[in-house]
N, C-alpha and C positions, 0 to 999 in steps of 0.2 A: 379691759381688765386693768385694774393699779396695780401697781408697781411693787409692792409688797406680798402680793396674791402671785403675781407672775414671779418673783425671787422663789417663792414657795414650792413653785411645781417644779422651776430648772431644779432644785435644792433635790426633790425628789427624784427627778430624774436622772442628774449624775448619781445618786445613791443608788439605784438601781440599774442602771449601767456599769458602775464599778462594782458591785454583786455580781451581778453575769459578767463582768470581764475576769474577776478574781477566780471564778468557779470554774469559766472554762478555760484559765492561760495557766492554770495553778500548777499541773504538772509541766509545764514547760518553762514555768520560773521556777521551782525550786530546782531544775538541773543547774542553774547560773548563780546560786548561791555560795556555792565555796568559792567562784570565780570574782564575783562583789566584793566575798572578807578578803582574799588575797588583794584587789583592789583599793579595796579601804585603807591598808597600813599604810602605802606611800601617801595616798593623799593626809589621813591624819597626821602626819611627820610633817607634811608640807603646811598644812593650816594651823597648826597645835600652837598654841601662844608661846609655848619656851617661856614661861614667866618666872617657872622655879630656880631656873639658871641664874638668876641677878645677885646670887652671894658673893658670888667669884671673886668679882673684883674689890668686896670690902676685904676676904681674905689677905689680898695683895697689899690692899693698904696696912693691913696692921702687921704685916710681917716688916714692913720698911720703918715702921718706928720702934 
């Protein structure tokens, strides 16, 4: 079989295994979903670029002249 033909059927395969995994784990993950958002805030704090923060210091500068 090439190589292309055989990406083809794993392709299919994981899709329909992650069908039946979603269909039958479904009630069993949406109990862990408020427990994920509460998980999310500290990680987004932790990884969030903070880019909006860089006024600051031109502040400081124009208050000294």
């Amino acid at each position: 079989m090439s190589t292309p033909a055989r990406n083809w059927m794993f392709c299919g395969f994981m899709a329909v295994a992650a069908f039946f995994v979603f269909t039958e784990h479904r009630a069993h993950a949406i109990e862990w979903l408020p427990y994920l958002l509460l998980l999310a805030c500290p990680l987004m704090h932790l990884f969030h670029g903070h880019g909006g923060h860089g006024g600051h210091e031109h502040e400081e500068e124009q208050k000294k002249t």
